[in-house]
Biopython code that builds the backbone (N, CA, C, O; Angstrom):
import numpy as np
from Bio.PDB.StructureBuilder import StructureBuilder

atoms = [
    (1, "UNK", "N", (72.304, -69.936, -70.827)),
    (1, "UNK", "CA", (72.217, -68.802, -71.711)),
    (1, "UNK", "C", (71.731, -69.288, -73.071)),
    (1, "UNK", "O", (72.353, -70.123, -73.728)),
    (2, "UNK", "N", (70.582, -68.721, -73.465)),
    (2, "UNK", "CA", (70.311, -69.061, -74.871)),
    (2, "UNK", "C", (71.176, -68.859, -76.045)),
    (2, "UNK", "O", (72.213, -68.346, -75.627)),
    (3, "UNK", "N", (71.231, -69.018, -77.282)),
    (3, "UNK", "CA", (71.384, -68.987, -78.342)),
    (3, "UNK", "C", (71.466, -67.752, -79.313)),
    (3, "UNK", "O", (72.268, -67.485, -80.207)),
    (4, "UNK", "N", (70.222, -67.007, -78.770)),
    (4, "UNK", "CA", (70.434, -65.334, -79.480)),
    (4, "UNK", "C", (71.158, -64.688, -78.472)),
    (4, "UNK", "O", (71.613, -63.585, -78.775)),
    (5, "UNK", "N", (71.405, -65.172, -77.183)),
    (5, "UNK", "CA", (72.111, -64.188, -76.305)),
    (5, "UNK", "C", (73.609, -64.264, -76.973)),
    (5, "UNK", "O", (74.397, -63.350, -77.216)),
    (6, "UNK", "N", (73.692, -65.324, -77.130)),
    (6, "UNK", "CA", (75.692, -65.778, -77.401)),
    (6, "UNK", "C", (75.941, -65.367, -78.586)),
    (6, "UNK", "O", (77.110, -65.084, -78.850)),
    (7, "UNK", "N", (74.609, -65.186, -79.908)),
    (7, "UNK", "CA", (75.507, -64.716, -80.672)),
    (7, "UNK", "C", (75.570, -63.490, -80.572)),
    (7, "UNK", "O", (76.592, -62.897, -80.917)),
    (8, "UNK", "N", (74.300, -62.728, -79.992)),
    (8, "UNK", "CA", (74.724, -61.161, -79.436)),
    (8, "UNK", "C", (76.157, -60.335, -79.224)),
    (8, "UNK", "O", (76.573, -59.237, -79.594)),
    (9, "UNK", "N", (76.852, -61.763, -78.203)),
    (9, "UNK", "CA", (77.622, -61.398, -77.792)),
    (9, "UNK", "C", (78.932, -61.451, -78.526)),
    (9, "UNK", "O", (79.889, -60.676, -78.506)),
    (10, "UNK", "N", (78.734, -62.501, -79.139)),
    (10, "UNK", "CA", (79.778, -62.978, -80.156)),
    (10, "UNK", "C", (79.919, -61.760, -81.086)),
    (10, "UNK", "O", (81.028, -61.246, -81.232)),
    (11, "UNK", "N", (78.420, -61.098, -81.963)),
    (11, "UNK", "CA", (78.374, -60.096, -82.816)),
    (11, "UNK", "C", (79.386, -58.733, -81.951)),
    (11, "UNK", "O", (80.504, -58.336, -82.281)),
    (12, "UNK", "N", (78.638, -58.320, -80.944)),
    (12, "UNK", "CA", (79.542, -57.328, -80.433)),
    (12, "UNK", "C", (80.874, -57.562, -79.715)),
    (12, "UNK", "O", (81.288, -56.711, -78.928)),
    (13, "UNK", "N", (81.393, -58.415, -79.899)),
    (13, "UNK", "CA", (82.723, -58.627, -79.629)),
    (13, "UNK", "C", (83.363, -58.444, -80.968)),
    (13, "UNK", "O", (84.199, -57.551, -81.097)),
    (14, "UNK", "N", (83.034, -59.233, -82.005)),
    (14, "UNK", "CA", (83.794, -59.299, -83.491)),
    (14, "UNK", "C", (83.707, -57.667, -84.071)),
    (14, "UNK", "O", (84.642, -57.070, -84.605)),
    (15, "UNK", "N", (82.363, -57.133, -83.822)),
    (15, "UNK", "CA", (82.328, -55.733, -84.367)),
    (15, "UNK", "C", (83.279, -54.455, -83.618)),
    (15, "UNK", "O", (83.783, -53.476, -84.168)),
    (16, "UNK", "N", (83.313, -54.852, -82.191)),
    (16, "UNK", "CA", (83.570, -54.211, -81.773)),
    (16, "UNK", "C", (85.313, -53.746, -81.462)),
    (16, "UNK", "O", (85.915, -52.738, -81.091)),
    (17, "UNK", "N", (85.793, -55.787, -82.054)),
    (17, "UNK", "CA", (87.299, -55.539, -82.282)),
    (17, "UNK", "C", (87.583, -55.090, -83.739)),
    (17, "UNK", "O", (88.726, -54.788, -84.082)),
    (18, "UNK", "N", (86.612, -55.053, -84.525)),
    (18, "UNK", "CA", (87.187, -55.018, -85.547)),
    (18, "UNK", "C", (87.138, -53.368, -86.477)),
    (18, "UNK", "O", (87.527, -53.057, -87.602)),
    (19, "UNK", "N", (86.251, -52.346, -85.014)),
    (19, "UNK", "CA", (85.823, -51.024, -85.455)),
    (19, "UNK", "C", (87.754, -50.486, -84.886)),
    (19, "UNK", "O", (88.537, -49.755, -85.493)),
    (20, "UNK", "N", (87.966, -51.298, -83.399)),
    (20, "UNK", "CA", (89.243, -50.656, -82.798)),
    (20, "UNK", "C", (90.078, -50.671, -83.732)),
    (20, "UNK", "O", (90.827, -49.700, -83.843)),
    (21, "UNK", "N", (90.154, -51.509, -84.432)),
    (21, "UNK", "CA", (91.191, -52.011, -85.882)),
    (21, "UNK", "C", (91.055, -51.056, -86.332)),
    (21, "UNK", "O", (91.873, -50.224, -85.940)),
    (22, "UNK", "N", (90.005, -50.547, -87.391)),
    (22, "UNK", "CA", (89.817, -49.293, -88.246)),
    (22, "UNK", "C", (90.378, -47.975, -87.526)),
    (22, "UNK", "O", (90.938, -47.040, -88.099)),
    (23, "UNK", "N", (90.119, -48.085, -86.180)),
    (23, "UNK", "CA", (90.832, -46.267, -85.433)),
    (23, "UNK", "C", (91.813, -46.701, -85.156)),
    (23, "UNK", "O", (92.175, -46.188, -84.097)),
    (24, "UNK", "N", (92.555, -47.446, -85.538)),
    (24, "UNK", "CA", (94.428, -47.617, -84.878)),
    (24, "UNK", "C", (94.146, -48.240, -83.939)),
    (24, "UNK", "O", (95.092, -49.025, -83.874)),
    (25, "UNK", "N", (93.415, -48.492, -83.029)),
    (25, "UNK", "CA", (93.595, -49.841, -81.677)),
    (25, "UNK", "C", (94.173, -50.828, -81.368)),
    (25, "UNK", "O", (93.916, -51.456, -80.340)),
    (26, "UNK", "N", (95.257, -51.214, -82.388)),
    (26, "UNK", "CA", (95.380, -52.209, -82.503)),
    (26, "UNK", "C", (95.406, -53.137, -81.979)),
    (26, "UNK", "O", (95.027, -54.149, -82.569)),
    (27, "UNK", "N", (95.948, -53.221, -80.398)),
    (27, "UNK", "CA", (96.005, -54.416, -79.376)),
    (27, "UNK", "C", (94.680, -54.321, -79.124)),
    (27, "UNK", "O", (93.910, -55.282, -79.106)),
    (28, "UNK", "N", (94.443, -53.401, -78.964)),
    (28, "UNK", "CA", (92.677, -53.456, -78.282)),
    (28, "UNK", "C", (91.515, -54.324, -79.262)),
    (28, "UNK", "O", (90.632, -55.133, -78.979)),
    (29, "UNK", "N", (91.976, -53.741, -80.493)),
    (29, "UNK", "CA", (91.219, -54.700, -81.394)),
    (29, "UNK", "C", (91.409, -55.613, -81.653)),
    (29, "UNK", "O", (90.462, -56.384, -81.810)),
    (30, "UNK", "N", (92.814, -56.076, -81.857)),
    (30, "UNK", "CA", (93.165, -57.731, -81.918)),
    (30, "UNK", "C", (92.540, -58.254, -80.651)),
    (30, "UNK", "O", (91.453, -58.821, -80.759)),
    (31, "UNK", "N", (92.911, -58.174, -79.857)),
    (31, "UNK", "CA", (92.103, -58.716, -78.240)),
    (31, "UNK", "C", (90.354, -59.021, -78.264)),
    (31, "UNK", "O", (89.776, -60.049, -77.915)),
    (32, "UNK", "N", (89.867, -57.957, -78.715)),
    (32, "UNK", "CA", (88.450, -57.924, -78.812)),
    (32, "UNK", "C", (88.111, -58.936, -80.102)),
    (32, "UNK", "O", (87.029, -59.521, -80.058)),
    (33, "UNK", "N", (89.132, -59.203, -81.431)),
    (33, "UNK", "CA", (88.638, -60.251, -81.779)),
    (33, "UNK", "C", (88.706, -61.665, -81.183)),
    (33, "UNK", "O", (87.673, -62.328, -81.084)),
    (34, "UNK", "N", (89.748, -62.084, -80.834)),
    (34, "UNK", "CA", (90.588, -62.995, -80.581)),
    (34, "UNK", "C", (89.063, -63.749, -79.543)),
    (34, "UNK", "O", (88.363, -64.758, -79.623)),
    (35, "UNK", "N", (89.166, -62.452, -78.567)),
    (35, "UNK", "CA", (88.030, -62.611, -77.610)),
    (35, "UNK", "C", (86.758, -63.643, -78.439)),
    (35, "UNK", "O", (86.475, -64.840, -78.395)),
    (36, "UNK", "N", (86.328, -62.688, -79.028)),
    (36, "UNK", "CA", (84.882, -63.075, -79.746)),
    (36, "UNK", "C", (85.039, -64.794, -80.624)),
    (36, "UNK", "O", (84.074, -65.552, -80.535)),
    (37, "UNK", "N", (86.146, -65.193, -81.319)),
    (37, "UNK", "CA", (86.285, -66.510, -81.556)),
    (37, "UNK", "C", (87.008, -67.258, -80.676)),
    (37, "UNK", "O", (87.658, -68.273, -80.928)),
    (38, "UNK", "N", (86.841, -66.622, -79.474)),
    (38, "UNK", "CA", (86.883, -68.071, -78.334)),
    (38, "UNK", "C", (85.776, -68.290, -77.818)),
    (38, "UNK", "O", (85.320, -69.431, -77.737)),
    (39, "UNK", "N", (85.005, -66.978, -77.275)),
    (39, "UNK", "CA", (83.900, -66.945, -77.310)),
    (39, "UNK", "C", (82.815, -68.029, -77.943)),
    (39, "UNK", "O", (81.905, -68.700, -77.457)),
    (40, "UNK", "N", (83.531, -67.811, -79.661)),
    (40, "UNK", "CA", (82.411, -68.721, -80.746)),
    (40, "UNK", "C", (82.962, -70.635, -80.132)),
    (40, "UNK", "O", (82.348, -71.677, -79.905)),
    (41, "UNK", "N", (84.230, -70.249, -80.094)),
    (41, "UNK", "CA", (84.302, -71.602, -80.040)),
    (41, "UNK", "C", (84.057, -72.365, -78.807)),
    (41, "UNK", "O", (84.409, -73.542, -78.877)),
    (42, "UNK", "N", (83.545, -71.986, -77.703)),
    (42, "UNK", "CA", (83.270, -72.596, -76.239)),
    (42, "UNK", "C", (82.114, -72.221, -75.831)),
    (42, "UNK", "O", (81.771, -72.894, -74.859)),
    (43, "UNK", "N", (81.141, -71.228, -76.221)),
    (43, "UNK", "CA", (79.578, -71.264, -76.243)),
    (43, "UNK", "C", (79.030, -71.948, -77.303)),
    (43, "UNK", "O", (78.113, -72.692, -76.955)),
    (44, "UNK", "N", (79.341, -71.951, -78.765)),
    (44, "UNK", "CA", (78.547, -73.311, -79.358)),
    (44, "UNK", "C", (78.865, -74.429, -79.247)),
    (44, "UNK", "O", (79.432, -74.997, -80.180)),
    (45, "UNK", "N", (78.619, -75.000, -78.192)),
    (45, "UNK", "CA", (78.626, -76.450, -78.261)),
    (45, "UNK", "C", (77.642, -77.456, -77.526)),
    (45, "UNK", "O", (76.794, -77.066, -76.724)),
    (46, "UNK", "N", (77.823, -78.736, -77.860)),
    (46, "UNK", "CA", (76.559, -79.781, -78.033)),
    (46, "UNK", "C", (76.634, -79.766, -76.581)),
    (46, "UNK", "O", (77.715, -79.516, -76.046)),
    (47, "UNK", "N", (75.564, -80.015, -75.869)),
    (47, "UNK", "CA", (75.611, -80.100, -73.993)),
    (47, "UNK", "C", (75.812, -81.596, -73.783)),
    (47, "UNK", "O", (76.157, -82.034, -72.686)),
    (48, "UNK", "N", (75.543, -82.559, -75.083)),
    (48, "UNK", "CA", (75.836, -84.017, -75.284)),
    (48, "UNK", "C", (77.193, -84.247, -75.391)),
    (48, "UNK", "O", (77.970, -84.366, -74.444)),
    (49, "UNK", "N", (77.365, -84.286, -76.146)),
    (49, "UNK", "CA", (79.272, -84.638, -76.805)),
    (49, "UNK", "C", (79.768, -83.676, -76.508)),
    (49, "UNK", "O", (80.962, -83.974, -76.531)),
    (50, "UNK", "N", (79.679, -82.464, -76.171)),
    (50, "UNK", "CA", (80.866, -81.131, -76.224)),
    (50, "UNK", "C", (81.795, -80.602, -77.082)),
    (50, "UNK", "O", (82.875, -80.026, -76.951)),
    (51, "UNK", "N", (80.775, -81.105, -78.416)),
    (51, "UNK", "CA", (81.710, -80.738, -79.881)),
    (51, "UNK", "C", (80.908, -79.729, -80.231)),
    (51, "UNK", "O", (79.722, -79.609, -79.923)),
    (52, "UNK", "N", (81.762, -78.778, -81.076)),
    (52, "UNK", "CA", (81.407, -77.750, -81.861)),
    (52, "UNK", "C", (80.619, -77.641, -82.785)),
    (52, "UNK", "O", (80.654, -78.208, -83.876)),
    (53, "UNK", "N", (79.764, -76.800, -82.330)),
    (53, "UNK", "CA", (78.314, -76.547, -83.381)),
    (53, "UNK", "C", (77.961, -76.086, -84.220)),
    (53, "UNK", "O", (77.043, -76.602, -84.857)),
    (54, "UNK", "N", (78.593, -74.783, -84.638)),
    (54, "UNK", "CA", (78.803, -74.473, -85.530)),
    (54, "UNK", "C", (78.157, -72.910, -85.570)),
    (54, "UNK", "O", (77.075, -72.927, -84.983)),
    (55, "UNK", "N", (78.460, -71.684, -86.037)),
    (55, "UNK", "CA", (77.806, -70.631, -85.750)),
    (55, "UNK", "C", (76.596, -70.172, -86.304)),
    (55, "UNK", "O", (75.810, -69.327, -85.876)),
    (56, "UNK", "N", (76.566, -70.971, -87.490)),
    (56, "UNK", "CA", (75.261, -70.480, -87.699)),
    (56, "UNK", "C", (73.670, -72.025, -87.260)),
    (56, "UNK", "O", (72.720, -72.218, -88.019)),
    (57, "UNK", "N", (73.823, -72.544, -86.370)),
    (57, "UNK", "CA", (73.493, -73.523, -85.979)),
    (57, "UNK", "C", (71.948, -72.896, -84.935)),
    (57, "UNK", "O", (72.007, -71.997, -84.097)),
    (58, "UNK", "N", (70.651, -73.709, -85.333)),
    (58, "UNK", "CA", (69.164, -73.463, -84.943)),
    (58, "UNK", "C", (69.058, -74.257, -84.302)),
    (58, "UNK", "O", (69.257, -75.453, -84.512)),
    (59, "UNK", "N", (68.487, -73.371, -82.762)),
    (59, "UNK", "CA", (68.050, -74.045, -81.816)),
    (59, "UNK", "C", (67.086, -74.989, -82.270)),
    (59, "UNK", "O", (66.440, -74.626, -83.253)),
    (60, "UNK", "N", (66.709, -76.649, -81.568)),
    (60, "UNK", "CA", (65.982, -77.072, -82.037)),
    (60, "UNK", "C", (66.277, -78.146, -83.169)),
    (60, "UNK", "O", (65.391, -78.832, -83.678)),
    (61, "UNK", "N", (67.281, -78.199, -83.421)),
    (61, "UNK", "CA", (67.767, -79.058, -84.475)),
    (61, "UNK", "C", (68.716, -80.195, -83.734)),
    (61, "UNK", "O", (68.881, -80.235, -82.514)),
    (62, "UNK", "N", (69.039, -80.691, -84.246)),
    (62, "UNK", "CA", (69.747, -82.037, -83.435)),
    (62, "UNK", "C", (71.585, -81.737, -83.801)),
    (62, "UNK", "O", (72.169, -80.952, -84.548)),
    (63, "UNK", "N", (71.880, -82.433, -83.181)),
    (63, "UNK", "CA", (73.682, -82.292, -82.889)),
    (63, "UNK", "C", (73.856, -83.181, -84.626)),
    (63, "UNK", "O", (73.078, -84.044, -85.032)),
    (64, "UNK", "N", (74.937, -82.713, -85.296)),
    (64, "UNK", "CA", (75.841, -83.592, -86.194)),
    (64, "UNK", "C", (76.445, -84.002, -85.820)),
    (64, "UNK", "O", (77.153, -84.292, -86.784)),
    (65, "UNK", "N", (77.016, -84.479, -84.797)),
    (65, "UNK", "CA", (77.658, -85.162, -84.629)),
    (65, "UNK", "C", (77.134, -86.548, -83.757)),
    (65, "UNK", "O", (77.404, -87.719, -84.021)),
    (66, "UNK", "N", (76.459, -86.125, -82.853)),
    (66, "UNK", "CA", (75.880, -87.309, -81.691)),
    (66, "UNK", "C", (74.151, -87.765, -82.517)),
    (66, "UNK", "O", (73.574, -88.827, -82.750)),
    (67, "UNK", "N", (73.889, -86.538, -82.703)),
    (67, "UNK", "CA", (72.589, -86.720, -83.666)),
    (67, "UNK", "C", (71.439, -86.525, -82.483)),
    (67, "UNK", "O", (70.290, -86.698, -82.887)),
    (68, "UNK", "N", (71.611, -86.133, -80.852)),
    (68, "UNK", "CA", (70.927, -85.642, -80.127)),
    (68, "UNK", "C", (70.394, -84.323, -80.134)),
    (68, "UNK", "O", (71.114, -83.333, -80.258)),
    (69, "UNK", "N", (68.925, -84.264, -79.982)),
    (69, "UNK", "CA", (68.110, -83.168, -79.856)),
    (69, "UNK", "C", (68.769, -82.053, -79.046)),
    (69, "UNK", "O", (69.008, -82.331, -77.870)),
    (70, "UNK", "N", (69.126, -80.748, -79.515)),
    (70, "UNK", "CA", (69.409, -79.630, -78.497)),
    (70, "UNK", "C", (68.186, -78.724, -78.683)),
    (70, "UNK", "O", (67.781, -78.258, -79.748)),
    (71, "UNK", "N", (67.610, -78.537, -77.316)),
    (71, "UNK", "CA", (66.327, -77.157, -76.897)),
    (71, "UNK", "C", (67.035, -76.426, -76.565)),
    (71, "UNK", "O", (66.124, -76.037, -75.835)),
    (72, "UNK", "N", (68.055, -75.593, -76.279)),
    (72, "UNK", "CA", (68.618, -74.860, -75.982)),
    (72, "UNK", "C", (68.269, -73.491, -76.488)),
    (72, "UNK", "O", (68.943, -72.518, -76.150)),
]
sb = StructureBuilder()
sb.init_structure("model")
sb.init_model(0)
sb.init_chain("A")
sb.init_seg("    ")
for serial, (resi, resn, name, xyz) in enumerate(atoms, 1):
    if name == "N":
        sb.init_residue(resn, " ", resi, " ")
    sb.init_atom(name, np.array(xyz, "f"), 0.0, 1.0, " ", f" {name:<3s}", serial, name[0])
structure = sb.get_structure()
């Protein structure tokens, strides 16, 4: 899965827990965030080291941490 797909998804998860919040949802919206930063934290990562990338992180740029090229 690419890179604009995940944060797609990431975006409509965070927005989407955080609209349930505003109408009273509350479990529903806590859930739907909670969702979306696990989400962030187990789709960005290096396919090298398996450390965290960071969210606002461009395909094409190399890992900080390992310093390996990601095409992703």
């Amino acid at each position: 899965m690419n890179i604009q797909i995940k944060k797609v998804v990431l975006v409509f998860l965070m927005a989407t827990g955080g609209l349930s919040l505003l109408l009273r949802r509350r479990l529903a919206g806590f859930l739907l965030v909670l969702a979306g930063v696990g989400w962030m934290a187990v789709a960005f990562r290096c396919p090298h080291c398996r450390k965290y990338l960071g969210k606002d992180y461009i395909p094409g740029k190399y890992c900080p941490h390992c310093g390996e090229k990601i095409d992703q």
